[in-house]
C-alpha positions in Angstrom: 3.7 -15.0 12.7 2.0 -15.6 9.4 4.0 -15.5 5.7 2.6 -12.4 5.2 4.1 -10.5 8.2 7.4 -12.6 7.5 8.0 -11.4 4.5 7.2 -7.6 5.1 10.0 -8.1 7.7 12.0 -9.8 4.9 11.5 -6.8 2.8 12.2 -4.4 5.8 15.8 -5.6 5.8 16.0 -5.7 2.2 15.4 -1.9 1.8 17.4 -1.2 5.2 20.4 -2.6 3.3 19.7 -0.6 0.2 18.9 2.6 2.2 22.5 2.4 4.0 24.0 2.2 0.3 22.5 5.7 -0.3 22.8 7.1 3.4 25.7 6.0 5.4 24.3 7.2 8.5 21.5 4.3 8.0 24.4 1.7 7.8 25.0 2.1 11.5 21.3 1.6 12.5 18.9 -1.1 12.8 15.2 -2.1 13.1 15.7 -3.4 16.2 18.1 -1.2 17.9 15.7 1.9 17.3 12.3 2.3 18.5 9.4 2.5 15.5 7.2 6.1 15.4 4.5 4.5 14.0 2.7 7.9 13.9 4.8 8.7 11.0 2.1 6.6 8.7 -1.6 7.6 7.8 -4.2 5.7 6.7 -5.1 6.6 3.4 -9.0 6.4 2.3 -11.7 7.4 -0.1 -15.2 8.1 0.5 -16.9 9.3 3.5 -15.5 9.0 6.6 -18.6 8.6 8.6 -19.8 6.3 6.2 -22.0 3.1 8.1 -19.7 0.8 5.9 -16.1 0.5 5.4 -14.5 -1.2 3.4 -11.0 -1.8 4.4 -8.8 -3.4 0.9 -4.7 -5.2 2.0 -3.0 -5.2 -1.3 0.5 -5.5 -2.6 1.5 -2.9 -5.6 3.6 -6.5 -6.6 0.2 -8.6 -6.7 -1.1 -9.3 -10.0 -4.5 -10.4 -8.7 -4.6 -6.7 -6.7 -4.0 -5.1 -10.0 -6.9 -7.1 -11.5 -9.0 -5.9 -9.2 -7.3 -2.4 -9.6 -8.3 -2.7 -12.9 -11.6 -4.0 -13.2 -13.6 -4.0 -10.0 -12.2 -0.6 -8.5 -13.8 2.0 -11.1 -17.3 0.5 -10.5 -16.7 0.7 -6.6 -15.3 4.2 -6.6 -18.0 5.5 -8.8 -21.3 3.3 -7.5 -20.3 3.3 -3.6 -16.8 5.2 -2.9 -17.7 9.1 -4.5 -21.5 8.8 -3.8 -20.2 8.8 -0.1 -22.0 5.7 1.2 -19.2 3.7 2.0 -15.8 4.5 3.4 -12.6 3.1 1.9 -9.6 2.2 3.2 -6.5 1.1 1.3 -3.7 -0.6 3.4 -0.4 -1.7 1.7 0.9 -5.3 1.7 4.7 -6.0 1.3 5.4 -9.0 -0.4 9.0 -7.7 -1.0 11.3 -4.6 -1.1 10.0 -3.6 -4.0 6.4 -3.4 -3.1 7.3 -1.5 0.1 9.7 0.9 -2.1 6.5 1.8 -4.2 4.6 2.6 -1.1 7.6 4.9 -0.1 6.6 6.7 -3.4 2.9 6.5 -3.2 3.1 8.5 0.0 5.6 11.0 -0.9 2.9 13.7 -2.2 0.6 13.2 0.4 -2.9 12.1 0.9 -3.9 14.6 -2.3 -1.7 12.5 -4.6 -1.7 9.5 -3.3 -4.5 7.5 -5.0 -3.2 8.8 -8.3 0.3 7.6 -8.1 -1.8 4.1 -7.1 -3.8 4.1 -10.0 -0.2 4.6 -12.1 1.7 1.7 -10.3 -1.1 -1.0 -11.0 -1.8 0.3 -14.5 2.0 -0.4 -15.4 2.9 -2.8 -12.9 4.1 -5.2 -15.4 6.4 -2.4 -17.1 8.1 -1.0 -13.8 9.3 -4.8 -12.1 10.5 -6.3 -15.4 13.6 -7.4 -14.8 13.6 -7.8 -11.0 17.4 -4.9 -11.1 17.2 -3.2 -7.7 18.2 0.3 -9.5 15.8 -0.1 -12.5 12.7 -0.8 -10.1 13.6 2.5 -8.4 13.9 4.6 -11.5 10.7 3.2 -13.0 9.1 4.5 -9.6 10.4 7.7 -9.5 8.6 8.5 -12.8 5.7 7.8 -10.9 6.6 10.4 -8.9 7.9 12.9 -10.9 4.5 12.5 -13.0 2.5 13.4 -10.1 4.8 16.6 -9.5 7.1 15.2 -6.8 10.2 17.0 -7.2 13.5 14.7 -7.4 14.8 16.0 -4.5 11.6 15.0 -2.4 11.9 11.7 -3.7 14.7 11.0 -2.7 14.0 12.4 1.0 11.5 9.6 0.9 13.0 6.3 -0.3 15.7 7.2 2.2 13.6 7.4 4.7 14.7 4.2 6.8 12.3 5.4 9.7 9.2 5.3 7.3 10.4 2.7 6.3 10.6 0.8 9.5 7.4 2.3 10.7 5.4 1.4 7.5 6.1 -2.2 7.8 5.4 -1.8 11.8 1.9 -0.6 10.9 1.6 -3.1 8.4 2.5 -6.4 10.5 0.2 -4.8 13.6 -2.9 -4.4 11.1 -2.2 -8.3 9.4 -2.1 -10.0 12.2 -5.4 -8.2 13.8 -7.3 -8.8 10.8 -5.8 -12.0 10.3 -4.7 -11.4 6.7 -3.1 -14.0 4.6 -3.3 -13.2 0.8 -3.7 -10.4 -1.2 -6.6 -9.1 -2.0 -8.2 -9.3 1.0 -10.9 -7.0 1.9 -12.2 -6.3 5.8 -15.9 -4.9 5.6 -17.4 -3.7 9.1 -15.2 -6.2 10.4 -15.6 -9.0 8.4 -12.9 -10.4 6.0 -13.7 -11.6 2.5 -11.2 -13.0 -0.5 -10.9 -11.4 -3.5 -14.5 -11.2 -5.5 -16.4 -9.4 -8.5 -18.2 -7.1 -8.5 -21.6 -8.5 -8.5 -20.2 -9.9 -5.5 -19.0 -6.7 -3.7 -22.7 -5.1 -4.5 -24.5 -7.5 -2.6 -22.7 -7.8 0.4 -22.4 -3.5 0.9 -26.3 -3.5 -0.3 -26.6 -5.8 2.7 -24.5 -4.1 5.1 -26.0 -0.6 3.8 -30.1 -1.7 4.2 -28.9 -3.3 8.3 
């Protein structure tokens, strides 16, 4: 089992023990004690689906390097490969800790539709919402994510008390790590291949590649 998958189980049992302080019923269950619907998480992407390249990115909403390239090589990609519809892109959540795995619970709570935007607002101000490192904070800061994309309170907090997405995130996560052998953050998986993190100049010349094969 690499780090990686470690501590996403790490984080797992961090947010179990959270969860049961907001839902009692959760207290009396465990990861390993109840079986994992794995169905319960989608695979979110941008682009064309039946695109000949894909581009598939592991990053943690915790990473500063995966906000870099958030930041920086992201736009160009979206606009040069991802909405002109010649590559298909997959983004695929990395927990480093509970709280990374608590702003996935968030990211995902509007749906595919939203999805990408509540992204887009946890890297811009991930500096601003884990300052600090309080449990409760981290949460609040989060939920303005949420409320900002039009998630009601109420369905926010249906899903970060969700201990079986929770499990089941993590379950997906540690299945698609160890098949793709990930082991930092950002790592990107193109047709199958797995490069580190890179410019953009970079990125261009290996999907011109892959796109002219």
């Amino acid at each position: 089992m690499n780090k990686l998958v470690t501590l996403a189980l790490a984080a797992l049992i961090a947010v179990l023990g959270a969860l049961s302080l907001a839902a009692p019923a959760v207290a009396q269950d465990t990861a390993k004690d109840k079986q994992v619907d794995t169905s319960l998480v989608q695979e979110m992407s941008l682009g064309n689906p039946d695109a000949k390249v894909t581009v598939i990115e592991y990053a943690s909403f915790t990473c500063p390097h995966c906000r870099r390239f958030h930041e920086t090589v992201m736009p160009k990609l979206k606009r040069d490969y991802i909405d002109t519809g010649k590559i298909n892109f997959v983004y695929r959540e990395v927990y480093f800790d509970r709280f990374g795995l608590w702003a996935g619970m968030v990211a995902r709570c509007g749906g595919p539709m939203r999805y990408f935007g509540i992204v887009d607002m946890i890297y811009e101000n991930q500096s601003e919402w884990t300052a600090g490192g309080d449990p409760a904070k981290i949460v609040q800061n989060l939920r303005k994510f949420g409320k900002l994309a039009g998630i009601s309170d109420e369905q926010l907090d249906v899903c970060l008390t969700d201990a079986d997405k929770a499990r089941a995130l993590v379950t997906v996560y540690q299945q698609n790590a160890e098949a793709d052998g990930i082991d930092a953050t950002p790592t990107f998986v193109i047709n199958g291949e797995k490069y580190s993190n890179m410019p953009y100049e970079d990125f261009v010349k290996i999907l011109d590649e892959k796109l002219a094969e």
